[in-house]
N, C-alpha and C positions, 0 to 999 in steps of 0.2 A: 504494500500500500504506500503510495506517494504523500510523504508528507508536503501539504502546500501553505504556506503563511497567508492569512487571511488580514494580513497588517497592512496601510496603503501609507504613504507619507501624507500627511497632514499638517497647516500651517499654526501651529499649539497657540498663537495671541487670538486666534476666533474661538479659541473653548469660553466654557463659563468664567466669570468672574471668579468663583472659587478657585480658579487654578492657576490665577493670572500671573502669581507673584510666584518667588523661588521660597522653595517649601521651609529652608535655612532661614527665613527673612520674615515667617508667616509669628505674630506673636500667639506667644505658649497659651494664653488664658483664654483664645477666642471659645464664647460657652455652645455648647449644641446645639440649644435654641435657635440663635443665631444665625448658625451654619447650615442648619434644617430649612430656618425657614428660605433662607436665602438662594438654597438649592431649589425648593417646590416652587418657589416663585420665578424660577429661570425656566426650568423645568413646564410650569403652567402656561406660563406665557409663549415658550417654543410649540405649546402643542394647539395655542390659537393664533398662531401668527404663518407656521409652515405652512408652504403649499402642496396640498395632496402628492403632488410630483416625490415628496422624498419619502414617502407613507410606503413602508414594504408591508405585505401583507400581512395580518396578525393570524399566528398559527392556531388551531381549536384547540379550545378549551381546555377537553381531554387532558392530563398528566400522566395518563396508566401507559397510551399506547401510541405513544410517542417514536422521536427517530432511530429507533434501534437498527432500521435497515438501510438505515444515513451511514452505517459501517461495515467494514470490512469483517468476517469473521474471525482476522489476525489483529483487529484493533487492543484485545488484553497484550499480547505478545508485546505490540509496538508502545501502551502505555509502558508495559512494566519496563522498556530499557530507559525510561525518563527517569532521570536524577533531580529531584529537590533538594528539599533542604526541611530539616523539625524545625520548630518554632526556637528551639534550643543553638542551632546552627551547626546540626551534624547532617551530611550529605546522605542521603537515603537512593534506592531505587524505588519506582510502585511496585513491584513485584515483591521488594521485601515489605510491604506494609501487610497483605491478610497472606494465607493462606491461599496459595496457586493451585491447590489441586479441587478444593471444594466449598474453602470460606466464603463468608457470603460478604460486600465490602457495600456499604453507601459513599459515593465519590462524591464530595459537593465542593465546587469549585467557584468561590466567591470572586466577585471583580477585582477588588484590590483592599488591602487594612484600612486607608481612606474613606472608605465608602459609607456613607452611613446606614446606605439599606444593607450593605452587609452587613452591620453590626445589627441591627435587627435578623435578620435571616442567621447570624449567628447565635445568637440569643434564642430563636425558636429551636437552633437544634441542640443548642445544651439543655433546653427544657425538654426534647426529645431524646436525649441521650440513653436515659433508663428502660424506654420502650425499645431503642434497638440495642440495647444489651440486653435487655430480658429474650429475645426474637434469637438471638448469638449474631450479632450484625456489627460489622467492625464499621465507625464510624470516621472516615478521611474526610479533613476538611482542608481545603487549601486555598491559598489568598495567592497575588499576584503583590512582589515587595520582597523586601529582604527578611531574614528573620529577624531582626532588632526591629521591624515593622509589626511584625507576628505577636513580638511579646509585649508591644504597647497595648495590642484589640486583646491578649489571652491575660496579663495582669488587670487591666482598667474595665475589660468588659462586666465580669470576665469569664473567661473560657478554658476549656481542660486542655493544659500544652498538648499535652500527651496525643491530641487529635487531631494537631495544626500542624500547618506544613505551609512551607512558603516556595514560591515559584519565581523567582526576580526574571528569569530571561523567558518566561510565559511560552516554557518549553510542551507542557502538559494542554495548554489550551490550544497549542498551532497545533498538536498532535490531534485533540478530538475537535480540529475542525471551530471553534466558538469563535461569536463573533466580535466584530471590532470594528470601532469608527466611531463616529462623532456621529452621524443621525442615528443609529442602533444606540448611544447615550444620552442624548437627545430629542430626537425627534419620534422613538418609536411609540405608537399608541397604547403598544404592550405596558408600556412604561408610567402609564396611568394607573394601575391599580394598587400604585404604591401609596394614592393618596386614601384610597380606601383603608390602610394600616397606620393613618400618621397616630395616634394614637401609640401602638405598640413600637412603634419607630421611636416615638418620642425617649420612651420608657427606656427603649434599649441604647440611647444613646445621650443618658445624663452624663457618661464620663466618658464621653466622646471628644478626642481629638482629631485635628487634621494633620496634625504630626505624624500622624498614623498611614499618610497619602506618601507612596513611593518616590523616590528623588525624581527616578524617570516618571515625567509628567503625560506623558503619551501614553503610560498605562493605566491613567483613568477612565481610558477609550474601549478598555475592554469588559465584553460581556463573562459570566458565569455561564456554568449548567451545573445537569445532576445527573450523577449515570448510579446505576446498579450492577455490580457484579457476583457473580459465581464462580470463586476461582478465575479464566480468563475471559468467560463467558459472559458477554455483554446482555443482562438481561432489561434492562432500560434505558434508556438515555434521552435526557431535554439538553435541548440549549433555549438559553435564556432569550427570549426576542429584545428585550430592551432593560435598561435600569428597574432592578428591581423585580421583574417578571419571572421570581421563580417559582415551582412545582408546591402545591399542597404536600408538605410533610406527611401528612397521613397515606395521602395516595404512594410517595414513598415508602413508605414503613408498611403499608399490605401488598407490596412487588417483591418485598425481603422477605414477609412472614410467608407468601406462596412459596420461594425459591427454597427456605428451609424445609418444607415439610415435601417440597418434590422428590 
């Protein structure tokens, strides 16, 4: 299977104002509030101002029966030779994180530590954490950043090291294909339903920094997904259509309790 980089060069002063400045120069005390609202109101406004023209299609609904056929049958192979990194800053492979022959693994591939819908989407899955341990479902979480990014969202969030992994050269995302750009962070409609969460966004992002956002600024442009595996056997997989668009956890955690009892 060809790996192809779905990265285009882009000119980084038309992003959001949240990313305007060099991350070294951004002051330490800015509160979440703040940075929340300042996102949805950039955010809201791109989704009444674009012209249908950059509108890519919103994928159904559905979570359960998603693009599993968007891969190759060698795609566990080709994850597993991806080298990260723990939250800790020890180089790992995917293939050493579950069990190759039969473990069952939840892959959730956040956009970057910066993010504040990931800090929410993190936050629901450490509140999901007990349901897929009790299921025997090893739970991979991985950011786009370095790990000294990793251990600001796993200390301040906060979230179990033990489950984080960090991806700086967004080796594992060009690998399953996810996507990337400025109107997939922007302008997608998918990217709406995050306002339906501000609430729990709120919640998960009282000790929320932007310190947390990768030095390389061009990777705020990337999306997330969710895959499910069986040893290397890809038994689901979403990519995220826009900021914030990701999968019903529970739709997650009944593809894992099926694959256990197969």
């Amino acid at each position: 299977m060809a790996i192809q980089s779905l990265r285009s060069p882009i000119s980084l002063p038309i992003m959001s104002s949240l990313h305007s400045k060099p991350i070294s120069k951004l002051p330490s005390n800015l509160s979440s509030s703040s940075i929340a609202s300042a996102f949805f109101t950039r955010l809201k406004s791109n989704f009444t101002s674009v012209s249908p023209i950059f509108r890519p299609p919103l994928r159904a609904a559905s979570g359960v029966t998603d693009s599993v056929t968007d891969y190759g049958e060698d795609i566990g192979e080709i994850l597993g030779d991806v080298s990260i990194f723990t939250a800790s800053g020890e180089r790992v492979q995917f293939s050493d994180l579950w069990d190759q022959n039969d473990g069952i693994a939840a892959v959730v591939l956040l956009r970057h530590f910066g993010c504040v819908c990931c800090w929410e989407l993190a936050t629901a899955l450490k509140e999901a954490k007990p349901r897929f341990d009790a299921a025997g479902v090893k739970l991979v979480a991985v950011g786009v950043g370095t790990p000294d990014k990793a251990r600001i969202l796993a200390t301040r969030l906060p979230f179990p090291m033990e489950c984080l992994y960090a991806d700086p050269e967004r080796k594992a995302y060009d690998v399953l294909g996810l996507y990337f750009g400025l109107g997939r962070t922007f302008f997608n409609p998918a990217s709406a339903k995050v306002f339906s969460r501000f609430k729990e966004l709120r919640e998960a992002t009282k000790n929320y920094t932007i310190q947390a956002t990768p030095e390389d600024r061009s990777s705020v442009l990337q999306q997330g997904g969710t895959f499910v595996f069986r040893g290397k056997k890809l038994l689901y997989g979403r990519k995220d259509e826009g900021t914030g668009d990701h999968p019903s956890l529970d739709d997650v955690i009944n593809v894992c309790c099926k694959a256990t009892v197969a």
